[in-house]
py3Dmol code that shows the C-alpha trace and the ligand (Angstrom):
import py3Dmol

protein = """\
ATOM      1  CA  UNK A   1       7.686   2.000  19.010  1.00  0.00           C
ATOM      2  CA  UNK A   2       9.954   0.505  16.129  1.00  0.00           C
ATOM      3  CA  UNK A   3       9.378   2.188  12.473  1.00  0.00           C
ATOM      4  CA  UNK A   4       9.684  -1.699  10.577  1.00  0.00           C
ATOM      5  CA  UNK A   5       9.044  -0.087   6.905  1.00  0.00           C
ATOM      6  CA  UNK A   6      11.664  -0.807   4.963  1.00  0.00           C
ATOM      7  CA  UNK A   7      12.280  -4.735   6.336  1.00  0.00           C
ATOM      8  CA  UNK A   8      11.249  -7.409   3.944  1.00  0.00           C
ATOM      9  CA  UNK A   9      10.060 -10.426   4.577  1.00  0.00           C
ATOM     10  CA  UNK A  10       8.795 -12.057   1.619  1.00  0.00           C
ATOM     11  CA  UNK A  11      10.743 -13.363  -0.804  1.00  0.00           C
ATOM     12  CA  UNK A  12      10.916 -11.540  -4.001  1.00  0.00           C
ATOM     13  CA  UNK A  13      11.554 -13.603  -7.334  1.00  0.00           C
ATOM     14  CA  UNK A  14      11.949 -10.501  -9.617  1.00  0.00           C
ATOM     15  CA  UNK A  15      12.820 -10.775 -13.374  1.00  0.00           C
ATOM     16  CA  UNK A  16      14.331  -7.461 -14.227  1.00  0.00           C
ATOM     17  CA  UNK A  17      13.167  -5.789 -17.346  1.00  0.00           C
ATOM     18  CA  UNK A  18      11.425  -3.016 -18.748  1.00  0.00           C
ATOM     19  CA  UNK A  19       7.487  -2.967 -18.259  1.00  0.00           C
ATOM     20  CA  UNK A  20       5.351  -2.999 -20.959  1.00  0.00           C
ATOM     21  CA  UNK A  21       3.363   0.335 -21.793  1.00  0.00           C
ATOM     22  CA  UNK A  22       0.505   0.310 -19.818  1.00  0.00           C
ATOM     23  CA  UNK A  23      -1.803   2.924 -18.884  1.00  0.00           C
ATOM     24  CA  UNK A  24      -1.784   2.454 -15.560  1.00  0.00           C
ATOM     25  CA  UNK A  25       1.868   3.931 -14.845  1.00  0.00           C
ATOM     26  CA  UNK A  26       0.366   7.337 -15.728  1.00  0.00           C
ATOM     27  CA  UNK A  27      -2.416   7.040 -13.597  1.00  0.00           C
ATOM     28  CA  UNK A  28      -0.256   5.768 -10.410  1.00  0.00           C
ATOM     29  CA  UNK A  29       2.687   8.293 -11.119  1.00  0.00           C
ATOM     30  CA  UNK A  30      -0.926  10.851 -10.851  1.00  0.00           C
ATOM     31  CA  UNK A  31      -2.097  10.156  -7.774  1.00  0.00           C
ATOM     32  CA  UNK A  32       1.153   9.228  -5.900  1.00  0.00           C
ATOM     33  CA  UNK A  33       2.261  13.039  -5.854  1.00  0.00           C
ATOM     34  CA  UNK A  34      -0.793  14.422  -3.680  1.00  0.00           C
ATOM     35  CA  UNK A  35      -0.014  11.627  -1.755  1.00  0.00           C
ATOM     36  CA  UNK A  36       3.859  12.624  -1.169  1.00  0.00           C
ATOM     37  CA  UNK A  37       2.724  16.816  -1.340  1.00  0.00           C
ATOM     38  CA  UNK A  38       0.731  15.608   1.734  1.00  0.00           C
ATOM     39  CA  UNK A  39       3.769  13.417   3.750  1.00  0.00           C
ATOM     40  CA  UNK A  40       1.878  10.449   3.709  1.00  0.00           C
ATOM     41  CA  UNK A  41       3.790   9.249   1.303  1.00  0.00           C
ATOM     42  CA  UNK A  42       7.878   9.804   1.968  1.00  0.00           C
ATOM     43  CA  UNK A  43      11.419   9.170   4.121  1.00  0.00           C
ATOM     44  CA  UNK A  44      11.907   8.982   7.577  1.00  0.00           C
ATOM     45  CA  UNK A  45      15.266  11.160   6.720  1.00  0.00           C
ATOM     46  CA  UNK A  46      17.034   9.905  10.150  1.00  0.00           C
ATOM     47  CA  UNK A  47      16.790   6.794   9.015  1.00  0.00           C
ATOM     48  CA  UNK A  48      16.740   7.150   5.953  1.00  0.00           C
ATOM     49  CA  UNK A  49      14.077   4.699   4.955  1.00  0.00           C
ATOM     50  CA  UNK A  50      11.018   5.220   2.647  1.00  0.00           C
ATOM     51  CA  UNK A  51       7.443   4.394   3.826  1.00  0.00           C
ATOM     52  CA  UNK A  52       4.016   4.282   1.967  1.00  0.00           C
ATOM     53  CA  UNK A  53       3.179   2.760  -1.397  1.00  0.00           C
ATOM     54  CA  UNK A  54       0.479   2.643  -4.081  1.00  0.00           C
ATOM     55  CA  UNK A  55      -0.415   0.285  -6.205  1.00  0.00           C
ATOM     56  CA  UNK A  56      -3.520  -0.631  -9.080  1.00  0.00           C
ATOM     57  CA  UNK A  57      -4.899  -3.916 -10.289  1.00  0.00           C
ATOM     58  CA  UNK A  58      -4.076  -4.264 -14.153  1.00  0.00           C
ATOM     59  CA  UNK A  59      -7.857  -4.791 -15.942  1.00  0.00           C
ATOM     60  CA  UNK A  60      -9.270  -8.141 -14.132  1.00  0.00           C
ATOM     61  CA  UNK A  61      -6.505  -9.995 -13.503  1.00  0.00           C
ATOM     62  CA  UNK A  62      -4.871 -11.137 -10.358  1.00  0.00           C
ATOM     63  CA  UNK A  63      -1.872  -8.793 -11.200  1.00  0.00           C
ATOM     64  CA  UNK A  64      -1.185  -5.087  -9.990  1.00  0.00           C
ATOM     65  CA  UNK A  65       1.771  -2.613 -10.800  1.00  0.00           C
ATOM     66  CA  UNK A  66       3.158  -0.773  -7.303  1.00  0.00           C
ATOM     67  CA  UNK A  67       5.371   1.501  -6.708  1.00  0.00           C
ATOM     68  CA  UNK A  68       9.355   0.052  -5.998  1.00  0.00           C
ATOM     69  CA  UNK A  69      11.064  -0.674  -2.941  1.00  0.00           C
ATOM     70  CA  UNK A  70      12.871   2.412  -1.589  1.00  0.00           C
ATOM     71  CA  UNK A  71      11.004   5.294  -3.621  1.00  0.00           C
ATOM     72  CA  UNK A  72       9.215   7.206  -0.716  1.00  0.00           C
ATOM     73  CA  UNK A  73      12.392   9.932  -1.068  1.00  0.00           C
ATOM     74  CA  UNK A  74      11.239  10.696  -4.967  1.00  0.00           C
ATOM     75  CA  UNK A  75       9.346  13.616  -5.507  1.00  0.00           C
ATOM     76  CA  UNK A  76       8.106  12.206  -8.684  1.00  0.00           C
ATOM     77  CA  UNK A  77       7.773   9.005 -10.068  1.00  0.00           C
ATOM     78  CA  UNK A  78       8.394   7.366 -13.730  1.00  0.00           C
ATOM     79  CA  UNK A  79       8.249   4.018 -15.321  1.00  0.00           C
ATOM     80  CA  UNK A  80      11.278   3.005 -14.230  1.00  0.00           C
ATOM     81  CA  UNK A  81       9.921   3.047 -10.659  1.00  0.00           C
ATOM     82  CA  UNK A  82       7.319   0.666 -11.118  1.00  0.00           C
ATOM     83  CA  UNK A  83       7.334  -3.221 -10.600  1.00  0.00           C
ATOM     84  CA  UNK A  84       4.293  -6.080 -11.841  1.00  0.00           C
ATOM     85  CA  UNK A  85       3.857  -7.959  -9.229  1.00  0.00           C
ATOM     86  CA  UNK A  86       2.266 -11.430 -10.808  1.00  0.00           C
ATOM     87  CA  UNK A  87       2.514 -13.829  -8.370  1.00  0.00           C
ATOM     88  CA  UNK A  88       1.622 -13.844  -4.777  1.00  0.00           C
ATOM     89  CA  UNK A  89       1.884 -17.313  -2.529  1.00  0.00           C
ATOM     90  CA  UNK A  90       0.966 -15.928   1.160  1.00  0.00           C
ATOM     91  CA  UNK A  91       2.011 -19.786   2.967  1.00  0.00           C
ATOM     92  CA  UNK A  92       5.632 -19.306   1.382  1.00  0.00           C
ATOM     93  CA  UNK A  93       5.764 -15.796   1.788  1.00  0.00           C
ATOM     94  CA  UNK A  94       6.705 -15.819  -1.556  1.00  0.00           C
ATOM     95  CA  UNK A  95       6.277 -12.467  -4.216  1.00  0.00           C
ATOM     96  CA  UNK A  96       7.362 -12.979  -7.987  1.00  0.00           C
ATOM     97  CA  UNK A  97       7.300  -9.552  -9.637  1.00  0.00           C
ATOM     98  CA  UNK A  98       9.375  -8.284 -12.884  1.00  0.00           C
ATOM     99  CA  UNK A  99       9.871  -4.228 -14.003  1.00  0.00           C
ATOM    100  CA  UNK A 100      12.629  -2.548 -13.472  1.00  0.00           C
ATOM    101  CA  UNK A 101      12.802  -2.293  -9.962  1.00  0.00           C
ATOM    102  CA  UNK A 102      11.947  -4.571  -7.039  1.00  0.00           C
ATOM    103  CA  UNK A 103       8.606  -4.295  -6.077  1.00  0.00           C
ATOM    104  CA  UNK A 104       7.691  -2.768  -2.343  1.00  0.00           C
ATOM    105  CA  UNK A 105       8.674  -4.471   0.694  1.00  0.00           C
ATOM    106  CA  UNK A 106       4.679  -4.434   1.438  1.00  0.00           C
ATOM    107  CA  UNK A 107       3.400  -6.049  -1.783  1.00  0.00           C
ATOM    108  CA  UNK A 108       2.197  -8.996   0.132  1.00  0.00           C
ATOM    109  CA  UNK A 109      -0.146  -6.449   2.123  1.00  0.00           C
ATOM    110  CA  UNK A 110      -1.077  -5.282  -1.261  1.00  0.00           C
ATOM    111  CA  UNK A 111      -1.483  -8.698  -2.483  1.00  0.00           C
ATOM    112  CA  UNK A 112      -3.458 -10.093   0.074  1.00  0.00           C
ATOM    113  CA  UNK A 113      -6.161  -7.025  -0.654  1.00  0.00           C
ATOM    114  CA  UNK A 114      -6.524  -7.572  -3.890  1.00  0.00           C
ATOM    115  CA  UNK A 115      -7.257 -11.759  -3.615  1.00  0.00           C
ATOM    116  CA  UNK A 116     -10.216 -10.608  -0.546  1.00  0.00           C
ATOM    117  CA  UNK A 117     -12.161  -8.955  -3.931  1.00  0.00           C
ATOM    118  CA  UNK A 118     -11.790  -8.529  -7.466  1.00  0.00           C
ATOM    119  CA  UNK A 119     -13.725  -5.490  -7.164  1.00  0.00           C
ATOM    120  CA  UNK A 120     -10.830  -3.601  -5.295  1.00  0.00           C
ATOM    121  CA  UNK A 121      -9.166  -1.958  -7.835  1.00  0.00           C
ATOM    122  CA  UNK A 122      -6.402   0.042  -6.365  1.00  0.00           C
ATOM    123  CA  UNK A 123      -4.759  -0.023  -2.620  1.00  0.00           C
ATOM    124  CA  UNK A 124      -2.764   3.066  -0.923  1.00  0.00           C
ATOM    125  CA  UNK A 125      -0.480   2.756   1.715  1.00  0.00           C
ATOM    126  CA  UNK A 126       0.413   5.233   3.512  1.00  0.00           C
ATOM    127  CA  UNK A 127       1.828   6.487   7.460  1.00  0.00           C
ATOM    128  CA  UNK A 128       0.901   8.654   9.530  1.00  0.00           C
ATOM    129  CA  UNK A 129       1.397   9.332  13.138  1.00  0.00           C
ATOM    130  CA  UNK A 130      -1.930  11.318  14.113  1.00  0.00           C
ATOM    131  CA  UNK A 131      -3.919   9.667  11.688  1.00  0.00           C
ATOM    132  CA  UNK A 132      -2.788   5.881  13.249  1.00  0.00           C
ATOM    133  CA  UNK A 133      -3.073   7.395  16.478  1.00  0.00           C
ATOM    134  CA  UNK A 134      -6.502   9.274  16.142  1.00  0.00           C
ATOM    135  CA  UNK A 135      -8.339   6.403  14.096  1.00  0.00           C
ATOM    136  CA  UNK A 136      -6.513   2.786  15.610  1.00  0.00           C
ATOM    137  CA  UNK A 137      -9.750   1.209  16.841  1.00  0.00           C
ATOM    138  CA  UNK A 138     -12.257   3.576  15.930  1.00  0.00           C
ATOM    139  CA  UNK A 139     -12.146   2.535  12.241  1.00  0.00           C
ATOM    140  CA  UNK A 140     -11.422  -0.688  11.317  1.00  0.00           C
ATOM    141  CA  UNK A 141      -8.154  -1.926  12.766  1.00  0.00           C
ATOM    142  CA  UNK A 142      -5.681  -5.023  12.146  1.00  0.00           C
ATOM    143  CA  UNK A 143      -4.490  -6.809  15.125  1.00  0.00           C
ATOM    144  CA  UNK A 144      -1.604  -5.530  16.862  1.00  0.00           C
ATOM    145  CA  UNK A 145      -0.289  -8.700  16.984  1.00  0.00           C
ATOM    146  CA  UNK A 146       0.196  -9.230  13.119  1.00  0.00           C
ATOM    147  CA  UNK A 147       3.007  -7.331  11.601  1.00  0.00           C
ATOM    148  CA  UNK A 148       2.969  -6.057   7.902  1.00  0.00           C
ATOM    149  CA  UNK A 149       4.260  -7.807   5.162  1.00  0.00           C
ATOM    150  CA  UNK A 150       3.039 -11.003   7.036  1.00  0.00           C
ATOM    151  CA  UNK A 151       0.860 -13.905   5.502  1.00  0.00           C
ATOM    152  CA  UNK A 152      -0.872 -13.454   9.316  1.00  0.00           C
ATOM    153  CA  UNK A 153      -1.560 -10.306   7.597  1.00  0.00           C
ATOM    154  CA  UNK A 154      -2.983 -11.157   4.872  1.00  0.00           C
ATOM    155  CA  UNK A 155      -5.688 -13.364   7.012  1.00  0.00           C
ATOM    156  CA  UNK A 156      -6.386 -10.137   9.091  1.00  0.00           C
ATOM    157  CA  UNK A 157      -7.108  -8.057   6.197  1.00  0.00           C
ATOM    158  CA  UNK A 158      -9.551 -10.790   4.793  1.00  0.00           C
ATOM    159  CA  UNK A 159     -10.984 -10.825   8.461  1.00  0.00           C
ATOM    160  CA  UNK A 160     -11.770  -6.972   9.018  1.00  0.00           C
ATOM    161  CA  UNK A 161     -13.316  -7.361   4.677  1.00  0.00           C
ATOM    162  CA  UNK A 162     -15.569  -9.313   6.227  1.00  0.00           C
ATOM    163  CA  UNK A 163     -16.680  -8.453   9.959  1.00  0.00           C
ATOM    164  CA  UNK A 164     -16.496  -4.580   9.700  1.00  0.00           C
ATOM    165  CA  UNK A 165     -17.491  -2.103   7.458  1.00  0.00           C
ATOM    166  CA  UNK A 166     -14.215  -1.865   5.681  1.00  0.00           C
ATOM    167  CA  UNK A 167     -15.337  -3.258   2.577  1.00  0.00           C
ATOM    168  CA  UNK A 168     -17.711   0.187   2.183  1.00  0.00           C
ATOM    169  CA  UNK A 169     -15.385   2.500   3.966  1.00  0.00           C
ATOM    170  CA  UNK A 170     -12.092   1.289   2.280  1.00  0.00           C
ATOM    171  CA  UNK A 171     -10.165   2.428   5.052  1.00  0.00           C
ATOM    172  CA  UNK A 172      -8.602   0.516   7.896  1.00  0.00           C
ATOM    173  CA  UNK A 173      -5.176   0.991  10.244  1.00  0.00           C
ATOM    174  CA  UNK A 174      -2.672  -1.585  10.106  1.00  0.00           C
ATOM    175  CA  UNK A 175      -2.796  -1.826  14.117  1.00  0.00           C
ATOM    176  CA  UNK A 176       0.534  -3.953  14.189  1.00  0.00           C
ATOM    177  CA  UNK A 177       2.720  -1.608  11.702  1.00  0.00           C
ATOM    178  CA  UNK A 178       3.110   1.966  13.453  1.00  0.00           C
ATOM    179  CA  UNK A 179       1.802   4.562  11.359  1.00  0.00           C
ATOM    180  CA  UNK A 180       0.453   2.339   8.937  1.00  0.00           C
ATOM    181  CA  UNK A 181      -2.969   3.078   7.062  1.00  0.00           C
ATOM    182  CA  UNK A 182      -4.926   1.171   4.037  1.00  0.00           C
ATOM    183  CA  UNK A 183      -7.348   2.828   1.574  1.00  0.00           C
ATOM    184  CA  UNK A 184      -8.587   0.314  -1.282  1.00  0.00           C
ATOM    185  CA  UNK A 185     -11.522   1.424  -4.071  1.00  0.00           C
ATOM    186  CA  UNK A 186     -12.870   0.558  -7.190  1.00  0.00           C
ATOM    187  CA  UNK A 187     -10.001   3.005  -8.972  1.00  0.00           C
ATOM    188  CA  UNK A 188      -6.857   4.849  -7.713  1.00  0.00           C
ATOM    189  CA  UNK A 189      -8.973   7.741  -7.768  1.00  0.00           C
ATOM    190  CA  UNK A 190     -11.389   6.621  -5.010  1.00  0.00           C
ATOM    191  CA  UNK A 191      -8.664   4.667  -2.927  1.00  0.00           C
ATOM    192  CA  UNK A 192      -6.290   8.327  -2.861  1.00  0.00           C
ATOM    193  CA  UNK A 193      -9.234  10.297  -2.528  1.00  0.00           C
ATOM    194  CA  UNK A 194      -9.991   8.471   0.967  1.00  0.00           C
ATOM    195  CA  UNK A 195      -7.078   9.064   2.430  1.00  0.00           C
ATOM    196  CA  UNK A 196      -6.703  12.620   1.320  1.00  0.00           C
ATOM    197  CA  UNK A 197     -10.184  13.601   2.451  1.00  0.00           C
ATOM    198  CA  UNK A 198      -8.766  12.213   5.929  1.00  0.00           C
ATOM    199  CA  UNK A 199      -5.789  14.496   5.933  1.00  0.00           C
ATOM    200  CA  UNK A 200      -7.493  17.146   5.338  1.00  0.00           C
ATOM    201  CA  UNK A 201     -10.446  16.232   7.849  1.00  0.00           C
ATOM    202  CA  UNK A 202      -7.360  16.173  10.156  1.00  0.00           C
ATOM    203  CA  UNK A 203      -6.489  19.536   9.797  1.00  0.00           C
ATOM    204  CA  UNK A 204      -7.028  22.215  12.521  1.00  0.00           C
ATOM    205  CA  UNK A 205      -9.939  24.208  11.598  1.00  0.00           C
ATOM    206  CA  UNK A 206      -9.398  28.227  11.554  1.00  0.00           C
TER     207      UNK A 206
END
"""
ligand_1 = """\
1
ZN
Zn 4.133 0.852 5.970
"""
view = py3Dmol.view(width=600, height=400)
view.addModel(protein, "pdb")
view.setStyle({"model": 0}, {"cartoon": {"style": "trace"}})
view.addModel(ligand_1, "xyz")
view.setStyle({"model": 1}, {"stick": {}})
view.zoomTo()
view.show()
C-alpha cells in the first residue's frame, strides 16, 4: 500500500498575501489541535510528509479557509498557515486559492464536499490505519478505484451524499486513499467532534 498524501494533482493558482481577519482562523486553529493531540492529524516522519487537513466554509459562500500544504508536522497552527481557497473547477483540476501559504494538496476533496451542499459547513480530513481498516465498507466508502485529490473524486463523494446515509452520519472512508477518512457538519465543531468520538470509540476498553 502506497501513502500518496503529499502528491498534488490539481493545479493551484495561488495569489500570495496576507488573509483578511476572519473569525474563522480561530475557530480552525481550535479544533485542529485535538485533532493532531489524537495523530489523526500529523507526519509520516520516515517520509517525512504531512497528512490530514481541516477546513470551514466562510458564511454562505462557495469559499472555505483550510489548513496549508505541508503543516501536519505543526503542533499548532496560526494565520499564517491558512489559505482561501475561492475557486474550484473539478474538469480542469484546477484550485485558485490566495493566503499566505498554498492551500492543501486535498482541497479539491474539500471542494468537491462543500459544492454536494451548502449546508456542510466544515470538512476534516484525517488518516488513520485502524480506523480505514475497521470502518472501509461498513460505513460509507469511496471507490477504491478513485484516488484523492481527483475530479473522479469529487463525483464519488457526490455519489455516497446521495445513495448512503452519509449525508446524516457525516462520515465516510476515502476507500482509494489509504488511511484516509472524511467528517463534514453543519460547524467545525460537529465535523471534529465525529471523528474524535470515533477515536475514542476505537479505544480498547479497560
Ligand atoms: Zn489524506
Amino acid at each position: 500500500m502506497t501513502i500518496d498524501e503529499g502528491y498534488t494533482k490539481f493545479v493551484c493558482d495561488w495569489t500570495e498575501c496576507a488573509l483578511p481577519d476572519l473569525a474563522e482562523i480561530a475557530e480552525l486553529c481550535r479544533w485542529r489541535k485535538p485533532l493532531f493531540d489524537a495523530g489523526l492529524i500529523g507526519v509520516y516522519e520516515d517520509i517525512g510528509i504531512g497528512f490530514g487537513n481541516i477546513s470551514v466554509r466562510i458564511g454562505r459562500s462557495p469559499d472555505f479557509l483550510i489548513s496549508g500544504t505541508q503543516t501536519g508536522h505543526l503542533h499548532e497552527l496560526a494565520a499564517e498557515h491558512f489559505a482561501l481557497v475561492t475557486q474550484a473547477d473539478f474538469d480542469r483540476n484546477r484550485v485558485s486559492c490566495s493566503g499566505p501559504i498554498q492551500a492543501s494538496s486535498e482541497s479539491m476533496t474539500h471542494a468537491a464536499l462543500y459544492r454536494i451542499d451548502e449546508s456542510i459547513g466544515a470538512v476534516v480530513h484525517v488518516h488513520s490505519e485502524q480506523l480505514w481498516r475497521r470502518l472501509k465498507g461498513s460505513i460509507p466508502t469511496t471507490s477504491e478505484d478513485v484516488a484523492y485529490g481527483t475530479p473522479e473524486m469529487a463525483r464519488e463523494f457526490a455519489r455516497i451524499y446521495r445513495v448512503s446515509d452519509f449525508s446524516s452520519s457525516g462520515i465516510a472512508v476515502m476507500g482509494g486513499h489509504a488511511e484516509g477518512i472524511v467528517s463534514i457538519g453543519s460547524s467545525l465543531a460537529v465535523a471534529a467532534t465525529r471523528i474524535l468520538e470515533l477515536q475514542n470509540s476505537n479505544r480498547p476498553k479497560g
